[in-house]
C-alpha positions as CSV (number, residue, x, y, z in Angstrom):
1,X,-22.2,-11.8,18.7
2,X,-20.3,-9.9,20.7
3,X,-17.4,-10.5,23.5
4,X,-16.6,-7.9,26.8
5,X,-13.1,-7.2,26.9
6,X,-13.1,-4.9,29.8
7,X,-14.9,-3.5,32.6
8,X,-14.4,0.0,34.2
9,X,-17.2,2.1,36.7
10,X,-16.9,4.7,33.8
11,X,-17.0,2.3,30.6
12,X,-17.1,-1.0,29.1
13,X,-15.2,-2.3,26.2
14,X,-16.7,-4.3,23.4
15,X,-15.6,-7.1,21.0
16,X,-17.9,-6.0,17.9
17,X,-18.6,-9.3,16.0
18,X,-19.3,-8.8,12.2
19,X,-22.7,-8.7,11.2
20,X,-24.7,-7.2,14.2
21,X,-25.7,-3.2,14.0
22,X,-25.2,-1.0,17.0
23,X,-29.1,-0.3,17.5
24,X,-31.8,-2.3,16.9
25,X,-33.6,-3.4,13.3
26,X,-37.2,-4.5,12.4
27,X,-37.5,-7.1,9.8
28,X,-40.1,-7.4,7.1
29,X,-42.7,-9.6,9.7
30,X,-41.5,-6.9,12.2
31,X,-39.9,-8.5,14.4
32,X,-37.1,-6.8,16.4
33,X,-33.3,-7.9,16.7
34,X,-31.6,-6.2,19.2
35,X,-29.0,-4.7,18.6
36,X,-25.3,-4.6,20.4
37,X,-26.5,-1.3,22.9
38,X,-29.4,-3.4,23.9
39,X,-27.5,-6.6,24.2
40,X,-25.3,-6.0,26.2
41,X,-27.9,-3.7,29.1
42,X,-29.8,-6.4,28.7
43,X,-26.6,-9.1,29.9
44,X,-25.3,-7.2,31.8
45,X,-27.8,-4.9,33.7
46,X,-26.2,-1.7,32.8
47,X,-26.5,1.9,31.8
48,X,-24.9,1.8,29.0
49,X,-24.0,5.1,26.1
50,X,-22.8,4.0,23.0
51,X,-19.5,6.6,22.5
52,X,-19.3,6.1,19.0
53,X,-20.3,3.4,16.2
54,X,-18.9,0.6,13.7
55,X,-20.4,-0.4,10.7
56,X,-23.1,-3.4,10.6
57,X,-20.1,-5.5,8.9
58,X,-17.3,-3.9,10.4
59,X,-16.2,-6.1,13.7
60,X,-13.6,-5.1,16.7
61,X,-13.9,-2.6,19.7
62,X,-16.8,-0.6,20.7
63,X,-17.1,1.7,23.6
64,X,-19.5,2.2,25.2
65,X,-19.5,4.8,28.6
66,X,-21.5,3.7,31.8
67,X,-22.3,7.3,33.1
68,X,-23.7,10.6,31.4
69,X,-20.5,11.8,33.0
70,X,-18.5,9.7,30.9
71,X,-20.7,9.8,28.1
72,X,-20.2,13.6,27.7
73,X,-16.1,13.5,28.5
74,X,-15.6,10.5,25.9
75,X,-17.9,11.7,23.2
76,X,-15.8,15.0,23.5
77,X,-13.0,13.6,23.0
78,X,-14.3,11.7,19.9
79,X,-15.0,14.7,18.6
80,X,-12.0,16.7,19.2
81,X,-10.2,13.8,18.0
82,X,-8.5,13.0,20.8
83,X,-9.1,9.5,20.7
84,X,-6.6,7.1,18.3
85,X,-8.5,4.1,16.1
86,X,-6.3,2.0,13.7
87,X,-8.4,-0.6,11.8
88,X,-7.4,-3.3,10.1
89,X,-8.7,-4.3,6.2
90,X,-8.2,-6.8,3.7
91,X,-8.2,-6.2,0.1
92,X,-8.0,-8.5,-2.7
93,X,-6.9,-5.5,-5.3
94,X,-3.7,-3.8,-6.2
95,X,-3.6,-0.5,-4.6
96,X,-2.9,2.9,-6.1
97,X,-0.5,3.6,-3.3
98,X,0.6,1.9,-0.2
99,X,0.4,4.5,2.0
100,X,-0.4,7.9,2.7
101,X,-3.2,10.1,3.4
102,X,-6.6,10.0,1.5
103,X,-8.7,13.6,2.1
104,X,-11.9,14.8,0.6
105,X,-15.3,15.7,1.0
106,X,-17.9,12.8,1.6
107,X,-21.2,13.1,-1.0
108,X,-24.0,10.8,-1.0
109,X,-24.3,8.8,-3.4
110,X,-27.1,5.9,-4.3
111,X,-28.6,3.4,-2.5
112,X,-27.3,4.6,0.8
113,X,-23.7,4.7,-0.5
114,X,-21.1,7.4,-0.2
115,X,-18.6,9.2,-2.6
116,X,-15.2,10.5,-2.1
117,X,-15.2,14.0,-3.7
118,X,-12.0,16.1,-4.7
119,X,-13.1,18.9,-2.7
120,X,-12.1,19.8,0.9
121,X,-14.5,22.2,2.9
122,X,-15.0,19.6,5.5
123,X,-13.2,16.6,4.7
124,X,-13.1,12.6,5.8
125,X,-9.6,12.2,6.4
126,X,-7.5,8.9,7.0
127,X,-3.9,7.4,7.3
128,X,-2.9,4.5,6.1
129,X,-0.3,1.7,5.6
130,X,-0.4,-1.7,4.3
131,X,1.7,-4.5,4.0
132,X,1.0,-8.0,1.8
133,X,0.0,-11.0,3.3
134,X,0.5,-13.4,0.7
135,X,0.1,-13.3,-2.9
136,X,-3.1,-11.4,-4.4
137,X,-3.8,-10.3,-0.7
138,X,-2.7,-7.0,1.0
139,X,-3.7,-5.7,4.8
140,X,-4.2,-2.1,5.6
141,X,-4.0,-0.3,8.7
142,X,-5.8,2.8,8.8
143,X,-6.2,5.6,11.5
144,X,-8.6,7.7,10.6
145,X,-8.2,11.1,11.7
146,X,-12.4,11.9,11.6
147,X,-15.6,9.8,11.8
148,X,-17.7,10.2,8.5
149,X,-20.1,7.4,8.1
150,X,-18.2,5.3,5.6
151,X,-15.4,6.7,5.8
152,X,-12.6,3.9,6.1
153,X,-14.7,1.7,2.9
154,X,-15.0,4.6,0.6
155,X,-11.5,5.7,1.1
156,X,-10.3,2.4,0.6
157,X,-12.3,1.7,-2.8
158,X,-10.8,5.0,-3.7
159,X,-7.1,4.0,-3.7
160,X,-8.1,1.2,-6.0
161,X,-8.4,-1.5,-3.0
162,X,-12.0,-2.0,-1.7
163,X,-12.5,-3.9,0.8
164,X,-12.4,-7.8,0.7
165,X,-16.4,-8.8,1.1
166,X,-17.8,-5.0,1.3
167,X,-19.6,-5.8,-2.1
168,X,-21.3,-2.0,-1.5
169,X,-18.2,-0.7,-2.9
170,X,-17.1,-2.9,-5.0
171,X,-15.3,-5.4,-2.8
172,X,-14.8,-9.1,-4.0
173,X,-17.4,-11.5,-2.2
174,X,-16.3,-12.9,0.5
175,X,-18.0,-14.5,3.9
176,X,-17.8,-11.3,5.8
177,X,-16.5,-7.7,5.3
178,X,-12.9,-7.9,6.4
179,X,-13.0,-4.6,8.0
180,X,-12.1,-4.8,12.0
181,X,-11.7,-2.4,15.0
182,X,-8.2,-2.8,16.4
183,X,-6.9,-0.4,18.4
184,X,-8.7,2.1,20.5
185,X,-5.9,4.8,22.8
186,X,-7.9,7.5,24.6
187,X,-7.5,9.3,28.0
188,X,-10.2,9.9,30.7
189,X,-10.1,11.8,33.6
190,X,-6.2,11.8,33.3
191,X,-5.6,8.3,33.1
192,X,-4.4,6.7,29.8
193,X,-6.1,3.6,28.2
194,X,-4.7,1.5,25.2
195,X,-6.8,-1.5,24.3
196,X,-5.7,-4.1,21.3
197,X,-8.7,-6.7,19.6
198,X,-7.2,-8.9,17.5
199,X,-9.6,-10.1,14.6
200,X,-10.9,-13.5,15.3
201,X,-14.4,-14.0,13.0
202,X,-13.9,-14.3,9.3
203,X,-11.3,-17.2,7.1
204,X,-8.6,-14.4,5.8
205,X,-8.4,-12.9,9.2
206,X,-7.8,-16.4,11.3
207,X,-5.0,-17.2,8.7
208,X,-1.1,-17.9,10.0
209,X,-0.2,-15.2,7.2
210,X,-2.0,-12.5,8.8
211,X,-1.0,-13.0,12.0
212,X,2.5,-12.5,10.7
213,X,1.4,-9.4,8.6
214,X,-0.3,-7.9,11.9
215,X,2.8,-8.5,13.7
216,X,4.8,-6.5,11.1
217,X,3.0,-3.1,11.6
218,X,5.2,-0.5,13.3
219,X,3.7,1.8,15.8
C-alpha cells in the first residue's frame, strides 16, 4: 500500500501505491478503510500533515510534514509554487503534440469529472514532454506548474492522449491508472531536497522498455 522512502524531524516521504486515497472512505456496510494519512500515524506513531494530495489511482511520492511548523512553511511553498513535481504517464493514443504547455480554466463537469476550458482567468497549467516506449505506447513527463484537482488527467485527455487505465477520461482499460509521482525538489528552512520514486506497481510501468524511456528524459 504504501512504502517510507525517507525520514526527516520535519517530514516524511511517501511511496503512494495506486489504488489507496489520502483520507479515509466508508463503504456501503460502513465500514472504514483508512486511508494513507491514517496509515501511516497509525505505523508509525506520528504527527503527521498531509502537504499536498495524489489522486486515488495516481501512485508515487507524498509528503507529508511532521510539525505545524513545517506544515505551514511546506504548504506555502506549495502554493507559491515553489516546489517542482514531474509525473510520469502512459498513454495508449497518438498525441496532438509532444510537448509543450497545456493552459486553461478547469470547469466541472459530470459525475465528478473535470473539463479543460479555453478560457484563462485562473488557469490549470502544465509542461510536458514525452517520448515513445515501444510501438502504440508513448510516456509523458509532466511538471505541472499549479495543483487543480485533475489537473495532469484532464490535460492529458486534452492533447488527444488520456491516460492508459484512467477510464474517467477516456483512457483505455488497463489494471491500474498509469499515472505516477516521480519527482518531488523543494527547499526547507534553507536546505535543498530532491527525491526520485521510480514506478514499481502496474505491468507497463515494470517493463524493460520503460525503464529505457525513463532513462531518456533530460532534466
Amino acid at each position: 500500500m504504501y512504502r517510507i522512502l525517507a525520514q526527516h524531524k520535519d517530514f516524511m516521504v511517501i511511496n503512494k501505491g495506486p489504488g489507496l486515497g489520502m483520507h479515509d472512505e466508508t463503504d456501503e456496510s460502513g465500514l472504514v478503510n483508512p486511508g494513507l494519512v491514517n496509515r501511516v500515524k497509525a505505523d508509525t506513531g506520528f504527527a503527521l500533515y498531509p502537504v499536498h494530495r495524489l489522486d486515488k489511482m495516481t501512485s508515487g511520492l507524498v509528503l507529508l510534514a511532521r510539525t505545524t511548523t513545517a506544515n505551514r512553511a511546506l504548504s506555502m511553498a506549495f502554493a507559491d509554487r515553489q516546489v517542482s513535481k514531474q509525473y510520469l504517464a502512459l498513454s495508449d493514443r497518438k498525441p496532438k503534440k509532444k510537448q509543450g504547455w497545456v493552459k486553461g480554466d478547469m470547469q466541472k463537469g459530470r459525475g465528478g469529472s473535470w473539463m479543460l476550458a479555453r478560457s484563462l482567468d485562473n488557469p490549470a497549467i502544465s509542461w510536458f514532454d514525452s517520448m515513445p516506449v515501444r510501438e502504440g505506447l508513448r510516456l509523458y513527463r509532466i511538471k505541472p506548474q499549479t495543483g487543480k484537482t485533475h489537473q495532469i488527467r484532464v490535460a492529458l485527455k486534452s492533447i488527444g492522449a488520456p491516460i492508459l487505465g484512467d477510464e474517467r477520461y477516456g483512457g483505455t482499460a488497463a489494471d491500474r491508472g498509469y499515472l505516477h509521482a516521480w519527482r518531488l525538489s523543494f527547499t526547507l528552512a534553507d536546505e535543498a531536497f530532491d527525491f526520485i520514486c521510480p514506478p514499481d506497481e502496474g505491468e507497463m510501468f515494470l517493463s524493460p522498455e520503460l525503464n529505457a524511456a525513463i532513462a531518456g528524459l533530460s532534466e
